[in-house]
N, CA, C and O atoms as a MOPAC input file, in Angstrom:
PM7 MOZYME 1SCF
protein

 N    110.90800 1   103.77800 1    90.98500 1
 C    110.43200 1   105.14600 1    90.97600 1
 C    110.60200 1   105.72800 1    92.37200 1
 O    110.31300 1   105.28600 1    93.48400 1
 N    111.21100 1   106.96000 1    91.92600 1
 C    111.42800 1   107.63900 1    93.69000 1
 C    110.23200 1   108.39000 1    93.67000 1
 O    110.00300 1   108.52900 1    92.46800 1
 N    109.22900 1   109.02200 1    94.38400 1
 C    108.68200 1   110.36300 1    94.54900 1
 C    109.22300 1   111.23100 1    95.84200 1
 O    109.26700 1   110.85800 1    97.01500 1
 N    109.69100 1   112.72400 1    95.18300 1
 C    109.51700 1   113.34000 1    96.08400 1
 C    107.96100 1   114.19100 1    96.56100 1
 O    107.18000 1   114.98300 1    96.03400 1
 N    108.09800 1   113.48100 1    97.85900 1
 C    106.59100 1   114.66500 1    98.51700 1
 C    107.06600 1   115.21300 1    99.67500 1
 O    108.03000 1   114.81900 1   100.33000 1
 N    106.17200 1   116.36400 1    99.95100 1
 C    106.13800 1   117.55800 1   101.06700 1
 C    105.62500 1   116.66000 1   101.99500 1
 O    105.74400 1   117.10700 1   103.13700 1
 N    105.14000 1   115.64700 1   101.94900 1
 C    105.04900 1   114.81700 1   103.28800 1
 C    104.87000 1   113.28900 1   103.11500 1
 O    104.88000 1   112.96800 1   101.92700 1
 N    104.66400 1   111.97300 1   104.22100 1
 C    105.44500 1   110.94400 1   103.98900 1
 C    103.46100 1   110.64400 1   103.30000 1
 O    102.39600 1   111.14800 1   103.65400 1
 N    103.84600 1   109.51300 1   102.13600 1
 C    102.14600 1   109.46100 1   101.34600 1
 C    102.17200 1   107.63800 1   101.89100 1
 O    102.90600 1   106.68900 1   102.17100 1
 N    100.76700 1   108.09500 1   101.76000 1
 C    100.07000 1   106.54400 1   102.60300 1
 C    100.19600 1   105.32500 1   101.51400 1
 O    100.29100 1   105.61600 1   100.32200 1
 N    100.19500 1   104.23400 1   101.85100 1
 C    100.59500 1   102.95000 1   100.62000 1
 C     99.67800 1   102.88900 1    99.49000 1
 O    100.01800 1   102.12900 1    98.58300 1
 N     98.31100 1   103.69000 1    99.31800 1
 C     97.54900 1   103.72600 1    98.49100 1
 C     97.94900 1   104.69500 1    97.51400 1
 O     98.03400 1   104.42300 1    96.31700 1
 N     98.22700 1   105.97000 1    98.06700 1
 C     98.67400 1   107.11900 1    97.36800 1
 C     99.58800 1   106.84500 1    96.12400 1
 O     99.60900 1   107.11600 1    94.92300 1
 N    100.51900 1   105.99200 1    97.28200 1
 C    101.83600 1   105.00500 1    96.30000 1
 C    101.22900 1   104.38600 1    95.06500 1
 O    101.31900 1   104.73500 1    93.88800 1
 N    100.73400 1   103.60800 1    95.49900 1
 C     99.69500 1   103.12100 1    94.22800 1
 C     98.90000 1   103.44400 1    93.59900 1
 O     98.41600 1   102.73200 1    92.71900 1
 N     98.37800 1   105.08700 1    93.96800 1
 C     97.76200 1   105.41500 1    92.64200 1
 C     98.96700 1   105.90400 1    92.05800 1
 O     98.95600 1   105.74900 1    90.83700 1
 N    100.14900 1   106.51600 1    92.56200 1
 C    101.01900 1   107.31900 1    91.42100 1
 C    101.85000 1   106.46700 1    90.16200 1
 O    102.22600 1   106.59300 1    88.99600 1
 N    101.83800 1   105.60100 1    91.20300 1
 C    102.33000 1   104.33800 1    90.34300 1
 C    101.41900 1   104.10400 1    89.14700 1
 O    101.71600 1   104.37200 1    87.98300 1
 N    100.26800 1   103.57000 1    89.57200 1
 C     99.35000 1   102.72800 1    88.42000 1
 C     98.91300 1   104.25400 1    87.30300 1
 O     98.35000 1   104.11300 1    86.21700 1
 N     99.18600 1   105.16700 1    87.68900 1
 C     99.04700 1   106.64700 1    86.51800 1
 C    100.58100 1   106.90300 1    85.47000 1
 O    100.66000 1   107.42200 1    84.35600 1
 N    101.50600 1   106.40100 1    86.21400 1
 C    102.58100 1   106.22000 1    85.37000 1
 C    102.45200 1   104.97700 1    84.65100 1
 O    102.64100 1   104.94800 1    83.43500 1
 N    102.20600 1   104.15500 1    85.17800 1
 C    101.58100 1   103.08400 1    83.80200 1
 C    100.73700 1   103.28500 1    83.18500 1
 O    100.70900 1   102.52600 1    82.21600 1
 N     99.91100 1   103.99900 1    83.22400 1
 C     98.86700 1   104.81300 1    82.47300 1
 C     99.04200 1   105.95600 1    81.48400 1
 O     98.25600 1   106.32300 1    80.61100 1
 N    100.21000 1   106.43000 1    81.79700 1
 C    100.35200 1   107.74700 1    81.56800 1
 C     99.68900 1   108.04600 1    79.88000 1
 O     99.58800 1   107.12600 1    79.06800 1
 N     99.36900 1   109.18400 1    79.63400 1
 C     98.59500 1   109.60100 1    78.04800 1
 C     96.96900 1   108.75400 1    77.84900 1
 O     96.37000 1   108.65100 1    76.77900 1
 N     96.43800 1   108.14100 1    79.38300 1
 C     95.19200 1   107.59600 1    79.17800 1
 C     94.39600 1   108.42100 1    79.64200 1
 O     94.74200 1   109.49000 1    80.14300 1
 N     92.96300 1   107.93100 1    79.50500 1
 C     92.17100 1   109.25500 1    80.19600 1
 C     91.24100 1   107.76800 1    80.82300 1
 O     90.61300 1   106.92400 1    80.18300 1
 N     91.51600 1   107.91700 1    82.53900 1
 C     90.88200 1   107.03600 1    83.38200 1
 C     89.97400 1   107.32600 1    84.08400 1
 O     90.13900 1   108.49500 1    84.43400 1
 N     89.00100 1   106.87900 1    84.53800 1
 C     88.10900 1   107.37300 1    85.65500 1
 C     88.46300 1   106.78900 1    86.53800 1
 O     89.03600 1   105.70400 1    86.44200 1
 N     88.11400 1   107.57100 1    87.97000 1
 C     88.18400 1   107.37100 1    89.44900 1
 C     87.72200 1   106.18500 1    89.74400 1
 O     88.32900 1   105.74800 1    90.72200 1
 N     86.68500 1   105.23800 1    89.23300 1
 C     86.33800 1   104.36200 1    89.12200 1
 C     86.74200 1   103.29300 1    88.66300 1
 O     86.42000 1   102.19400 1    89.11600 1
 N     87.46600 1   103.47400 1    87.74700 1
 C     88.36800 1   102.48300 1    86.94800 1
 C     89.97500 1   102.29900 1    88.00000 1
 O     90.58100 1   101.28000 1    88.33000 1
 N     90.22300 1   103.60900 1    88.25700 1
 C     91.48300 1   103.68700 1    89.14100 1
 C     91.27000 1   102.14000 1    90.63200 1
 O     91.87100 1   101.07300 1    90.75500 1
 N     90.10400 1   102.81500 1    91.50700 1
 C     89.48200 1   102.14400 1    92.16300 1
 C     90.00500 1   100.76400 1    92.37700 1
 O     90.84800 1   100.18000 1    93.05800 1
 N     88.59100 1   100.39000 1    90.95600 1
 C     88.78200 1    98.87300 1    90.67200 1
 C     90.37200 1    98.13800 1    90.52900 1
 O     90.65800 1    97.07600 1    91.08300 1
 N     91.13800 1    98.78300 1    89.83700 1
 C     92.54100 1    98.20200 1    89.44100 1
 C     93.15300 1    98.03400 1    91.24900 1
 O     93.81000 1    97.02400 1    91.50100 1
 N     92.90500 1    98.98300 1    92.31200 1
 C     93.71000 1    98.98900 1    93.16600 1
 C     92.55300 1    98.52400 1    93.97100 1
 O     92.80700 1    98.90100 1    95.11500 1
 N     91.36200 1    97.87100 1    93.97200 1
 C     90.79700 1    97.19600 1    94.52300 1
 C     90.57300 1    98.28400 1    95.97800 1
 O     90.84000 1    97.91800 1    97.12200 1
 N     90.23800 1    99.13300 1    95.75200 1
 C     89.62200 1   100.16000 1    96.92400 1
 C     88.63200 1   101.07800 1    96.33500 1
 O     88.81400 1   101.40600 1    95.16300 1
 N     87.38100 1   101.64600 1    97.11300 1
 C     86.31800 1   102.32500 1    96.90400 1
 C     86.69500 1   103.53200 1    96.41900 1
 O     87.65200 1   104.25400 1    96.70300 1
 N     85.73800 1   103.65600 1    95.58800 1
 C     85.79200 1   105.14200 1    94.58500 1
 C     85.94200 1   106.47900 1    95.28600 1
 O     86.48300 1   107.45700 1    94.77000 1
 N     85.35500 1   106.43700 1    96.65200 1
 C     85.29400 1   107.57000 1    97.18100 1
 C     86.72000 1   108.10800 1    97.90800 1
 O     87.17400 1   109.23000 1    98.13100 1
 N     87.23700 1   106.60700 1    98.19000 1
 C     88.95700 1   106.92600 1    98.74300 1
 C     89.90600 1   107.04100 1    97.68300 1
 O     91.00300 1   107.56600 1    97.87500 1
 N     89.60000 1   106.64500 1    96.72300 1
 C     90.27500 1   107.47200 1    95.53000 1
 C     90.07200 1   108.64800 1    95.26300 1
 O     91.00500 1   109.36700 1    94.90700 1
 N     89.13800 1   108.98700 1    95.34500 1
 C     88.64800 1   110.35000 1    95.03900 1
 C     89.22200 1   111.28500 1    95.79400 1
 O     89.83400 1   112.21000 1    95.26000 1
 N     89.09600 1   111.16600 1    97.29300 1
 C     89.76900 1   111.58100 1    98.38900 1
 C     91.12600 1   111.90800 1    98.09300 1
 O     91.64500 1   113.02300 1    98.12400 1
 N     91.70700 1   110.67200 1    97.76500 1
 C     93.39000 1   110.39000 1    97.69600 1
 C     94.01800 1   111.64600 1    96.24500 1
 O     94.93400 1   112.46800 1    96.21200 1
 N     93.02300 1   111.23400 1    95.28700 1
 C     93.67700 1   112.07500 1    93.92100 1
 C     93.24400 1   113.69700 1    94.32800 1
 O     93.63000 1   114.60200 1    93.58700 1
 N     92.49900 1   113.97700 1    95.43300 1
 C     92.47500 1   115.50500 1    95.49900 1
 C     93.91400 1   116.15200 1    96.24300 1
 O     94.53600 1   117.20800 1    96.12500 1
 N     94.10200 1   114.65000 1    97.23800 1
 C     95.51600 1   115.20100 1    98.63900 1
 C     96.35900 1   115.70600 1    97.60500 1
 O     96.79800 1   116.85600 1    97.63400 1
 N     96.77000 1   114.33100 1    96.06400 1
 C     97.68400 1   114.42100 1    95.62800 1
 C     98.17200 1   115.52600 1    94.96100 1
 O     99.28600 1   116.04700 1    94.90600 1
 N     96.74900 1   115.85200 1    94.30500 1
 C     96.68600 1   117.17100 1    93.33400 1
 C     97.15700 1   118.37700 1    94.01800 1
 O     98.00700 1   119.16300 1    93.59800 1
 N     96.38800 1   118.44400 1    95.32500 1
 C     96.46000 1   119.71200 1    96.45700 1
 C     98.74100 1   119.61600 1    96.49200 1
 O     99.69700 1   120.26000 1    96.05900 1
 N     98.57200 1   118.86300 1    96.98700 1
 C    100.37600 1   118.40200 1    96.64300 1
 C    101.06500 1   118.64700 1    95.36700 1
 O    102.28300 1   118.81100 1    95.29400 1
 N    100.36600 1   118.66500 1    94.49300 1
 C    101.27300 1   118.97600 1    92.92300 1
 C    101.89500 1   117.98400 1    92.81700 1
 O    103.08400 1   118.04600 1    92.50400 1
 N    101.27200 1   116.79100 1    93.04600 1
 C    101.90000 1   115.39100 1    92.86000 1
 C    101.70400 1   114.79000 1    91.75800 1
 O    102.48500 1   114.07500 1    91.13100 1
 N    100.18300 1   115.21400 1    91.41500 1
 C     99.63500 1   114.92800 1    90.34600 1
 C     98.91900 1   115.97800 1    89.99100 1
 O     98.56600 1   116.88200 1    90.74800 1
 N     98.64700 1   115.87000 1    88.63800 1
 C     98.03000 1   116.60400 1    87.44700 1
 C     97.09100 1   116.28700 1    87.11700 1
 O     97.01600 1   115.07100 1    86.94000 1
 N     95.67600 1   117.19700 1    86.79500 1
 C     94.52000 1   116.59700 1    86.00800 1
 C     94.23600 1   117.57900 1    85.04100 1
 O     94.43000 1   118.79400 1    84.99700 1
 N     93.65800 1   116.64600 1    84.17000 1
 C     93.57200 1   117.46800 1    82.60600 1
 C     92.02000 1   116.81900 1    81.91200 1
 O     91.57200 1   115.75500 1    81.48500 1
 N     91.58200 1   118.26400 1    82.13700 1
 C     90.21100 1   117.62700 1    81.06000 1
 C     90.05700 1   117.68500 1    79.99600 1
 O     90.27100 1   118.56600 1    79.16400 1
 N     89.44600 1   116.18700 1    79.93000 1
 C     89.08000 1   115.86300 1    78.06900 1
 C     87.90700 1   115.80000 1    77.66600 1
 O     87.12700 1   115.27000 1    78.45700 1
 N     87.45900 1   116.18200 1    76.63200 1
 C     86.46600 1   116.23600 1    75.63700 1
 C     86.35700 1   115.62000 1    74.66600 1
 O     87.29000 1   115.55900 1    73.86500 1
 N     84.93900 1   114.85700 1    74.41800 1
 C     84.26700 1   114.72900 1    73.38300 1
 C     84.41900 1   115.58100 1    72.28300 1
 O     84.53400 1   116.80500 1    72.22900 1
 N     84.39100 1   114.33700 1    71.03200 1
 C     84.21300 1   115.36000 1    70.34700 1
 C     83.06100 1   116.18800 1    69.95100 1
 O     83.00400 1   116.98100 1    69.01100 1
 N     81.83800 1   115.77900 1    71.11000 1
 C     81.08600 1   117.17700 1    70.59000 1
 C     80.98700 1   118.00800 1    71.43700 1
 O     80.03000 1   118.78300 1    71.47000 1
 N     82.31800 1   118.02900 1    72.62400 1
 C     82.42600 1   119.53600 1    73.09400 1
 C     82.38800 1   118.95000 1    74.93200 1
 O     82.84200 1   119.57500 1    75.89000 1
 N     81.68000 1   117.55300 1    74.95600 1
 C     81.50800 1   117.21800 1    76.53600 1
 C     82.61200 1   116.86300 1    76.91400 1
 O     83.57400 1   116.53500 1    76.21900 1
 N     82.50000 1   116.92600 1    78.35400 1
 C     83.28600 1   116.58000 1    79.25800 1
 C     83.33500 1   115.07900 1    79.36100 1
 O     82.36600 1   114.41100 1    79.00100 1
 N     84.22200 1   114.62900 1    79.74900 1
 C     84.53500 1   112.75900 1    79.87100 1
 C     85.54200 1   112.78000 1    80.77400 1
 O     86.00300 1   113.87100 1    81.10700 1
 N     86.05600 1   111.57300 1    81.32500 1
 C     86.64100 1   111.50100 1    81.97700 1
 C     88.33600 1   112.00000 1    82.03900 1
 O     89.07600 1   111.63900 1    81.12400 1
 N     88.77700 1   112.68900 1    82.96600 1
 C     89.77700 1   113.62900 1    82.73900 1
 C     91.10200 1   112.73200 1    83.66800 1
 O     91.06600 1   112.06300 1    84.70100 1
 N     92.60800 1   113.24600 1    82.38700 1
 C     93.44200 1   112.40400 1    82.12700 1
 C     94.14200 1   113.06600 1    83.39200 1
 O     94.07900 1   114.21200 1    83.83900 1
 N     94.87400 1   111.86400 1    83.83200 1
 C     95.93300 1   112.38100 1    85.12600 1
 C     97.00400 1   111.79000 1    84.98300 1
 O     97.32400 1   110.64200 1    84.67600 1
 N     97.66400 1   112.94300 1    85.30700 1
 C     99.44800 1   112.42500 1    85.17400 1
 C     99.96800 1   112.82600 1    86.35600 1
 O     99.43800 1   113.58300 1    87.17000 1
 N    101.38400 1   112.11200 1    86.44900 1
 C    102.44300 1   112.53400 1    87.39700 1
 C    103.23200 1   113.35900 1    86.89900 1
 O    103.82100 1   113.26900 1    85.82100 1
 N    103.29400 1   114.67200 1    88.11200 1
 C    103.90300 1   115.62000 1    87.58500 1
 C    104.85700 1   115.55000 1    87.60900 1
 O    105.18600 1   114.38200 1    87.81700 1
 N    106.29500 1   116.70300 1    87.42500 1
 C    107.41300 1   116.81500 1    87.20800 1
 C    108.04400 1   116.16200 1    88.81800 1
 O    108.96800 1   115.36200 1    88.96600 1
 N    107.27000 1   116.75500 1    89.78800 1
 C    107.73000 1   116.25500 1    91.37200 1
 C    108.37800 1   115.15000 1    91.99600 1
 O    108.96600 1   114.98100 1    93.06400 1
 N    107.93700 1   114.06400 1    90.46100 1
 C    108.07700 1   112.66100 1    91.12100 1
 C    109.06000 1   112.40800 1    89.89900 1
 O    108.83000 1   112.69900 1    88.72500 1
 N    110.61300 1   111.59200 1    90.59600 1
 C    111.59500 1   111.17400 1    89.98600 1
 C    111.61300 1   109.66300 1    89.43100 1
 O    111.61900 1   108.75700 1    90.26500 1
 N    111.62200 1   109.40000 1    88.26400 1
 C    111.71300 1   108.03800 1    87.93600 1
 C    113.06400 1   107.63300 1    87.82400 1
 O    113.33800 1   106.46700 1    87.54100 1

């Protein structure tokens, strides 16, 4: 996988875009992301806003079906070349 970004992304970044393309059509939490890449929730959190702010990635919220919010699905956008 190539990505193009507007600037050079740190080895974590790498690995979340990565582990969301293996994901892709799931709906994950920040927490779950985390755990898989074995780093704290809050630097994920951090990391999936740079990416988003970048249009690197995509977030999409999902619902319950009785209308709540749950954890919202993220993809890699068009930006990044496989």
């Amino acid at each position: 996988m190539r990505i193009v970004a507007p600037r050079k992304l740190t080895p974590t970044e790498g690995r979340i875009i990565v582990y969301l393309s293996q994901h892709e059509g799931e709906s994950c939490t920040k927490a779950q992301i985390a755990e898989a890449l074995g780093r704290n929730k809050k630097t994920i959190d951090r990391l999936i806003m740079r990416l988003r702010a970048d249009g690197l990635i995509v977030s999409e919220p999902m619902w319950d079906e009785r209308g709540g919010q749950v954890a919202n699905r993220y993809r890699v956008s068009g930006r990044t070349v496989c």
